[in-house]
C-alpha positions in Angstrom: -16.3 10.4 14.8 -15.6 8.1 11.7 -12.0 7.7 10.9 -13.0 9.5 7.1 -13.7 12.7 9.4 -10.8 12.2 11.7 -8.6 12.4 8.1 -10.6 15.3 6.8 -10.3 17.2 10.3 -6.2 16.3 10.1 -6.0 17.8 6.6 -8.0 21.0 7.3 -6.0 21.6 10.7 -2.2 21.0 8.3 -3.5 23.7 6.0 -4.7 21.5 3.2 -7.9 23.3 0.9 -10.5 20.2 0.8 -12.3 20.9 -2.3 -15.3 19.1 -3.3 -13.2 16.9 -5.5 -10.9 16.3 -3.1 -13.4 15.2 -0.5 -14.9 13.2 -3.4 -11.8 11.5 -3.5 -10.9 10.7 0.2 -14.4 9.3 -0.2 -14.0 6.9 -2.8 -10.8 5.7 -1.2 -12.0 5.2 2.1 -14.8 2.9 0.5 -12.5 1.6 -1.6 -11.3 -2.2 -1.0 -8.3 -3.3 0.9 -5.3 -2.4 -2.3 -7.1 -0.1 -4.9 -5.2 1.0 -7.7 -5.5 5.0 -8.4 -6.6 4.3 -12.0 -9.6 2.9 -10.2 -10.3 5.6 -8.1 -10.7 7.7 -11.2 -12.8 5.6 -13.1 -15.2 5.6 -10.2 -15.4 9.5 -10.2 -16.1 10.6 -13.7 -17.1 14.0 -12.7 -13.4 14.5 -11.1 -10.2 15.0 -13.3 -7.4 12.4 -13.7 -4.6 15.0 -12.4 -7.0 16.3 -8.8 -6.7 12.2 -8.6 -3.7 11.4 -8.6 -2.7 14.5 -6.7 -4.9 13.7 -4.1 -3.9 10.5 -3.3 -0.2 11.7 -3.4 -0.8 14.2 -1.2 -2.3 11.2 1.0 0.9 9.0 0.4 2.5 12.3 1.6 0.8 12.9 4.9 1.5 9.1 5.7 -2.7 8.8 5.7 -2.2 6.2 2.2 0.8 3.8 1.9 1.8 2.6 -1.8 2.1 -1.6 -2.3 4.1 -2.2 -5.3 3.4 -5.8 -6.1 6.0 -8.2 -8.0 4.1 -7.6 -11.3 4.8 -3.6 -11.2 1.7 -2.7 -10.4 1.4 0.0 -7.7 -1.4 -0.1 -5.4 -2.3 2.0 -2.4 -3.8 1.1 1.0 -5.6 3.2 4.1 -2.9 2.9 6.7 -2.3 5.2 9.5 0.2 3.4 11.5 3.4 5.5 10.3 6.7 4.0 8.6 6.3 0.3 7.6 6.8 -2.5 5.1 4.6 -4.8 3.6 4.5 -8.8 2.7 2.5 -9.3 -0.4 1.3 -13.2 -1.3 2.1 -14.1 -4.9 -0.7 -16.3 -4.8 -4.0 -14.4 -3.3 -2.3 -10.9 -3.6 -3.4 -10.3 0.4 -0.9 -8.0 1.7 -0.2 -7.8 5.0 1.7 -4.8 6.8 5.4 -5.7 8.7 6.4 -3.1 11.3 9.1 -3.0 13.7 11.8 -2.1 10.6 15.5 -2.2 11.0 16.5 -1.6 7.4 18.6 1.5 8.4 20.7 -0.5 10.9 21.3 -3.6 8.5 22.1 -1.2 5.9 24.3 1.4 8.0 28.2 -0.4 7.5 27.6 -0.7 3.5 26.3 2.3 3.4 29.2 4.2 5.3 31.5 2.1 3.4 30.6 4.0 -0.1 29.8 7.5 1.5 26.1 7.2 1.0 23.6 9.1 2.8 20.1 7.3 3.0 17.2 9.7 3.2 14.4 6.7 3.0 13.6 3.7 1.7 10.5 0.9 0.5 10.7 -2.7 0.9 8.2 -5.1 -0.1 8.4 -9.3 0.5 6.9 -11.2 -1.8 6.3 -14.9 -1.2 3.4 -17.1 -0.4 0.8 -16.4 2.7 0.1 -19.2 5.2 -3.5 -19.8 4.0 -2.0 -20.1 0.3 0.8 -22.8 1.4 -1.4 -24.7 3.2 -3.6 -25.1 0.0 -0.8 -25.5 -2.1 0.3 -28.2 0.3 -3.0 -29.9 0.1 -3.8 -29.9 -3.3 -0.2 -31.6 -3.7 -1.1 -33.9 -1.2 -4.3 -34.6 -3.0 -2.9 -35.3 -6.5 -2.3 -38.3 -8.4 0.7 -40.1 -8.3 2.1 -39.9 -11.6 3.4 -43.6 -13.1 6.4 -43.1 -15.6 
């Protein structure tokens, strides 16, 4: 069983209607490349309406099937991920984004937050910096360039 059916079974069994515009769109965002934006996801389905879209793919951010990358620029783009509560580090370079798990926000945060009487019900970090393949090529290419004479 593909892991599109696996979704579409999960969806069905929590009561969700699959339509044929929704099933167009878990299609088109289970084809779609690594980080899609939704605006894309749309433009590939004509036929389907800009609101079933977007709704669709919340309702996928919702059911922790899609997870939302926002990348330094604003952008927000969305990823298949199934693996539950994470973060992300995007490059600034290659825009790969790679997913960080194990997080411990809550405890780091847990003595500042007491300290104002603030309750946290959630929260969304992204890193942004440079991958390893980008360093190493930004490393090289310095390494390659001319000395400059003043």
């Amino acid at each position: 069983m593909s892991e599109l059916t696996q979704v579409i079974n999960e969806l069905e069994s929590r009561g969700h209607r699959l339509t044929a515009s929704r099933l167009a769109v878990l299609s088109e965002v289970y084809a779609a490349p690594d980080q899609f934006a939704a605006e894309n996801i749309h433009r590939n389905l004509p036929r389907v309406g800009r609101a079933t879209v977007f709704r669709t793919i919340k309702l996928l951010v919702d059911e922790s099937i899609l997870c939302r990358v926002l990348l330094d620029d604003g952008r927000l783009l969305y990823r298949w991920s199934r693996q539950g509560h994470h973060h992300h580090l995007v490059c600034k370079s290659c825009g790969a984004v790679r997913d960080l798990s194990g997080c411990g926000v809550e405890a780091l945060l847990a003595d500042a937050l007491e300290a104002v009487g603030f309750s946290m019900d959630g929260h969304w970090l992204e890193v942004y910096g440079h991958c390893e393949v980008c360093r190493s090529q930004s490393r090289v290419a310095t390494a390659e360039a001319p000395a400059r004479t003043a």
